[in-house]
N, C-alpha and C positions, 0 to 999 in steps of 0.2 A: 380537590385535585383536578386540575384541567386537563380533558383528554382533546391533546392535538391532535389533526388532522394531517394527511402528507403533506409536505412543503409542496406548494406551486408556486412559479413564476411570478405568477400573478398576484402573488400573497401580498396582505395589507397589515403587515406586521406592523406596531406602532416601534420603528426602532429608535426612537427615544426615551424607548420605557426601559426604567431602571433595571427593569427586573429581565432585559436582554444580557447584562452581564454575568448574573447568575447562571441561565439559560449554557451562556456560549461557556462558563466555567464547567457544566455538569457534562455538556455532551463534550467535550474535552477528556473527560474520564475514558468516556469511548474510544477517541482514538488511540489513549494510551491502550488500551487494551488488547484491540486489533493489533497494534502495531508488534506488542511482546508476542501473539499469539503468531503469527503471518513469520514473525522473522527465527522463531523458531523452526523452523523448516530449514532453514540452512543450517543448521546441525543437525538434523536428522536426514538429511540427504547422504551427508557421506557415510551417519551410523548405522541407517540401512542397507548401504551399497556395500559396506562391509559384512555387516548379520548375511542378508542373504546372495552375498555375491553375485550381484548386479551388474550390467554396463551405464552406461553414462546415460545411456536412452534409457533405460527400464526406470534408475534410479530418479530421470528427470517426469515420470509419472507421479510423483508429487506434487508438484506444482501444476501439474496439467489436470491432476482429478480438484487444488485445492481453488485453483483462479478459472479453471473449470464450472465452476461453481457459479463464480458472479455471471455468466456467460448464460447459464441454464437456469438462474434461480430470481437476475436482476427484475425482470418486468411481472413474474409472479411475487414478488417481495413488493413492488410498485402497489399493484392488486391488492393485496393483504393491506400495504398501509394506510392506501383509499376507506378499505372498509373498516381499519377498527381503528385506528386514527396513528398517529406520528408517538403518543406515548406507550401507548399498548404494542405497539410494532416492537419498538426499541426492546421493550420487555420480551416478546416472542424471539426477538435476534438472538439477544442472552442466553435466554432458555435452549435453544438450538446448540448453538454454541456451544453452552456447558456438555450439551449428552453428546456431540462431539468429542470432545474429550474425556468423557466416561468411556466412550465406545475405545479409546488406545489402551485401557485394560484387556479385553477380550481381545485387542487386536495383537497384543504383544504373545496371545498364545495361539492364535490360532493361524498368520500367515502374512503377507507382503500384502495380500490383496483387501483382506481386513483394514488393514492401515489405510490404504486409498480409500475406503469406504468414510470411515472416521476423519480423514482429511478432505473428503467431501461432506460432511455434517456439518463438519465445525465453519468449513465454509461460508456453507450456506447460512449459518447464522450471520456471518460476518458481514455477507452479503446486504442481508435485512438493515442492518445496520448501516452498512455506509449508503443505501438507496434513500436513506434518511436523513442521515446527519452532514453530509454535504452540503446540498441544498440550503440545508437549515444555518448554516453558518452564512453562507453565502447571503441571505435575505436580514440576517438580525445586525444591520447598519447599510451606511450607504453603498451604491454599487461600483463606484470608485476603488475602495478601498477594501472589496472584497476579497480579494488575492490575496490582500495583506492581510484581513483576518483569517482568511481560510488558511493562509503559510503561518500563522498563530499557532492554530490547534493542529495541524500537522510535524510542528515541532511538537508536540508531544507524542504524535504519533513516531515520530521519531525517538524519540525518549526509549517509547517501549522497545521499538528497534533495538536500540541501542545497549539495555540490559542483555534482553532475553539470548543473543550469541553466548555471551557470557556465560551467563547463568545457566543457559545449556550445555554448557562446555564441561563447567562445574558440575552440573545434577546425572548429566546423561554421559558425558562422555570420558567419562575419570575412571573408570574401572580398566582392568590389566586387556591392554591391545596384544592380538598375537600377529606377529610378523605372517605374510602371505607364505613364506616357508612352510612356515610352524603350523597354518592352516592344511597348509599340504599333507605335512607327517604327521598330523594330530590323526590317535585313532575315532573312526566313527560316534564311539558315545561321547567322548570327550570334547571334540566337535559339534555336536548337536546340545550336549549340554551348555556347551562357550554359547552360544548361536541363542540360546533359550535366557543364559545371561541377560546376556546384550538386549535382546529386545525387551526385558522387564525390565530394564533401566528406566524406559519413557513413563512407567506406570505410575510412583509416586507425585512427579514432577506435574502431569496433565492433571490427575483425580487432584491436586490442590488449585490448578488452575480453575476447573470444571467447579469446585465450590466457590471460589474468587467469582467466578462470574454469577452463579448461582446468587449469591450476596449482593451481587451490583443489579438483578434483577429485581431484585427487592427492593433498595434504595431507588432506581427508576420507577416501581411501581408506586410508591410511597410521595415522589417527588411533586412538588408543584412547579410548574412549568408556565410562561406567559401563552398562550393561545396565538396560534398563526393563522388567521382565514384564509381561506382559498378561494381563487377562481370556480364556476361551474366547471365541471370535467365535462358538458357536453360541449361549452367553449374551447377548453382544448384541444378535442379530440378533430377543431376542422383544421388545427395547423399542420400543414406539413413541415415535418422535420427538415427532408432537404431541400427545403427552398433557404435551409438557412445555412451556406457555405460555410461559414464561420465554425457552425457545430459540429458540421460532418469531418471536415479538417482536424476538428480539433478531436473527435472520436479516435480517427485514428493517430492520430500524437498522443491519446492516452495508450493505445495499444501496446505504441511502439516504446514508449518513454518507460510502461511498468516493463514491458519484456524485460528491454536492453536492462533494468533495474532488477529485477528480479533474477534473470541470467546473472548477470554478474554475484551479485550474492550466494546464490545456489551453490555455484565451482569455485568461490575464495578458497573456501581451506583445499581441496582440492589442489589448486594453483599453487598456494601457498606450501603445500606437499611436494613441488616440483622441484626434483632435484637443483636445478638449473636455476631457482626462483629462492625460497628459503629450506626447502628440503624436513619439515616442520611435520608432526604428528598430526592426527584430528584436532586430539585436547591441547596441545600446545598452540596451532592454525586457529580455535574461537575463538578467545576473546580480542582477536586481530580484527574478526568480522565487526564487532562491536566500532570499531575503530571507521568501521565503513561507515554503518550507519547512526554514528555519532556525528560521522561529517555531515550528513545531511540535521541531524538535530542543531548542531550549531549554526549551519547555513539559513535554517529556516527564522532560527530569532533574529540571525542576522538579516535578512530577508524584509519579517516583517518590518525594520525600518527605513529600509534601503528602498522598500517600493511605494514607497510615499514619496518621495522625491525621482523616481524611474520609472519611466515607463515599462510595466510589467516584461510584454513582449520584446525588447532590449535587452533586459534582463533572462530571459529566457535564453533567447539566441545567443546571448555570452555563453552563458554556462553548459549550455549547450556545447559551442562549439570548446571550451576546455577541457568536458569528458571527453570530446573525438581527439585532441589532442594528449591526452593523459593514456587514454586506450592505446594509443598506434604506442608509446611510448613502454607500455607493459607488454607490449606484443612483443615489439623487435628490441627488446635490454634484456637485462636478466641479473638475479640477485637482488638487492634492496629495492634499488632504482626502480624496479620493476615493480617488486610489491608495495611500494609506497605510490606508486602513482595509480597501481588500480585501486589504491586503497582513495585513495585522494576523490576518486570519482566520486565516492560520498556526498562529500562538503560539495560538486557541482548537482549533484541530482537535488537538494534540500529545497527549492523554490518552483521545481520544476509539474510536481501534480496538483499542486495547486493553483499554479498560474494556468495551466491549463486549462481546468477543471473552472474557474471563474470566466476565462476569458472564452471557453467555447461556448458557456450560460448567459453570457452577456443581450441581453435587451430581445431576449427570448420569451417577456412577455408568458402570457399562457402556457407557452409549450414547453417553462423550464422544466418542468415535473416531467414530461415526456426526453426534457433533454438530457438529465441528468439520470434515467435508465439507462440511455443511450450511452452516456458515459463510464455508468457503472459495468454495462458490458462490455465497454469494449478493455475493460479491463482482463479480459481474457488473455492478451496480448500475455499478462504473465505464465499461462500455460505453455500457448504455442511456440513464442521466440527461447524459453529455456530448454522445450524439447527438441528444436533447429541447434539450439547450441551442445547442448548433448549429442546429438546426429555426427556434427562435427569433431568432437571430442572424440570421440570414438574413432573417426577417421583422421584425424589431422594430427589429435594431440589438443589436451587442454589449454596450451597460452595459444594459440592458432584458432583455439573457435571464438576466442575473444572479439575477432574482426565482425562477429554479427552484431554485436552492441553500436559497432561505430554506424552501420546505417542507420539505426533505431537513432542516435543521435542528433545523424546528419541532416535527419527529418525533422524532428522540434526544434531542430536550430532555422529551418528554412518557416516553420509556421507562426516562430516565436516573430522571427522578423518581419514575416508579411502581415503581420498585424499586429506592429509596434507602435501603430499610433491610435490603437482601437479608443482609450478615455478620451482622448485630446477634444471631443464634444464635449462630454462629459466635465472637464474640466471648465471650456469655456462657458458652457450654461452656468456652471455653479460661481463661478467669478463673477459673469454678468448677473445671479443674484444677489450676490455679496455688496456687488455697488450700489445695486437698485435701492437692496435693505439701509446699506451707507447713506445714500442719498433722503431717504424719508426718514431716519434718525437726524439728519442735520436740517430738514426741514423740520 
């Protein structure tokens, strides 16, 4: 069993070894799993906002204790995977993870605050994980075509997305809703018993999760895996990050990209509750979210072939600019119109953290391992920008705070294009090898 090391930049991966296919198929597992665990939280925002009758700020402390986490956890996750290498991390992330999700038993009886604690556990394992398996995709083929593998395994990260609204719809949010009346005239025990319901819904659902990953740590531990060398870390440690424009720009496009992405999910069913919009229960509003980030599952297979022929950043700043168009569109309609077009933002957000995420790594050399902390924090962006938009909600009304997502937008539309022609070396060195090869074959 081969104990990897952290991915660095500088890594001397043979990526013509067969055994990179394998490799890029296993940590794939990963993203699906992330992806189910992360997009559960949009169901559980509004099941909590109703259990303990919340505002739109308290309830959006979910997301800010859970993305929270990559923010507090990314460069000690860095640390840990320096010292016991890229396969044993993987396996610690799991492990975390899982007791995360042990911890939503206890947390379903003892309070609101409990839950943030346990959505900071599971976090942080999650954390571990993508401070690893990023990179590592990034490095296992050429650096052209990295976007396109990375929007690969991101479409499955999307997969899991794309269940999990569902399936939480189904597991967590199917039992008898009482009207905010009925909450009202309900006597004291009976109220407190509903409320004691409700929050034991999440218990089944996570304790199978919490063994799912449990299982998947084992298989990781078990796994053979091709071996990534690395750069000295005391070579890395003399590069400065911000001399490199490209990475710090693109830090905060991951900020603002997960926010406006993570906002938007958080308040669908919400929105989708709006009289004015479909007027729709919790459990009726899920498996709609599904429909969200389904679009970006499909966008991303579609992706990865589309950017083999596009230039990445083109590609970005399109799609970019059609969720700023889709949002202003669900702002000012209402009815279908409206929820089909925030729904739509899906299918534009699919290509979008992974173009990043490659294109701000680009020819970083040593300091990708240092870059790709950098990136994994500033994924924080999903705490802060969904509790800005609960701030709003609060004060404006939920289709009105939707107007924060379009800045978050209007920024990776402007970074996608200013470095829309970031391969185009890249491409011509590899042509000019292609002929050189051409020519000494014909000689």
């Amino acid at each position: 069993m081969a104990n990897l090391s952290p991915i660095q930049s500088g890594s001397t991966a043979s990526t013509t070894a067969p055994g990179n296919k394998g490799a890029l198929f296993i940590v794939t597992m990963l993203f699906f799993m992330w992806g189910l665990l992360t997009s559960l939280n949009d169901v559980l925002i509004p099941h909590l906002k109703a259990v303990y009758t919340l505002t739109y700020v308290q309830a959006m402390l979910v997301q800010f204790c859970f993305f929270g986490a990559y923010f507090l956890v990314s460069v000690p996750a860095g640390a840990l995977i320096r010292r016991i290498g890229y396969q044993h991390g993987v396996v610690t992330g799991l492990v975390v993870a899982a007791i995360g999700c042990a911890l939503f038993y206890p947390a379903s009886m003892s309070g609101y605050g409990m839950f943030l604690f346990a959505f900071f556990v599971l976090a942080s394992g999650i954390t571990i994980l993508q401070v690893a398996a990023n990179p590592y995709v990034t490095i296992l083929g050429p650096a052209a075509s990295a976007s396109s593998r990375l929007t690969l395994t991101q479409a499955f990260n999307a997969l899991g997305t794309t269940v999990a609204p569902a399936l939480g719809g189904m597991l967590i949010l199917s039992g008898v809703v009482l009207s905010a009346q009925q909450l009202l005239d309900a006597p004291p025990a009976q109220l407190a018993a509903y409320k004691a319901q409700e929050a034991a819904a999440v218990q089944g659902p996570y304790l199978v999760l919490g063994a799912a990953l449990l299982a998947l740590a084992l298989f990781f531990a078990l796994a053979r895996l091709p071996r990534i060398a690395q750069e000295s870390s005391a070579k890395e440690r003399k590069v400065s990050l911000l001399s490199h424009r490209h990475l710090v720009l693109g830090a905060l496009a991951i900020f603002l990209y997960v926010g406006g992405e993570v906002a938007i999910g958080s308040l669908l069913i919400n929105f989708l509750g709006e009289a004015n919009i479909a007027g729709m229960s919790a459990a009726v509003a899920a498996p709609y979210v599904s429909y969200y980030w389904g679009g970006a599952m499909v966008g991303r297979f579609i992706g990865f072939a589309v950017m083999r022929k596009i230039s990445p950043g083109k590609a970005l700043g399109f799609n970019a600019a059609c969720s700023v168009l889709l949002i202003l569109i669900a702002v000012f309609s209402s009815g279908h119109v409206a929820m089909w077009a925030i729904l739509a933002v899906g299918l534009c957000n699919s290509i979008m953290f992974p173009t990043i995420f490659s294109m701000a790594l680009h020819k970083l050399g040593p300091a990708t391992g240092q870059g790709s902390g950098l990136l994994c924090m500033a994924i924080v962006g999903g705490a802060i920008v969904p509790f800005g938009q609960g701030l709003l909600a609060d004060m404006m009304g939920v289709q009105w705070s939707f107007l924060l997502p379009i800045a978050c937008y209007l920024y990776v539309m402007y970074y996608g294009l200013k470095y829309a022609g970031m391969y185009a070396d890249d491409k011509q060195v590899a042509g000019q090898n292609e002929a050189q090869q051409e020519l000494k074959n014909a000689a």
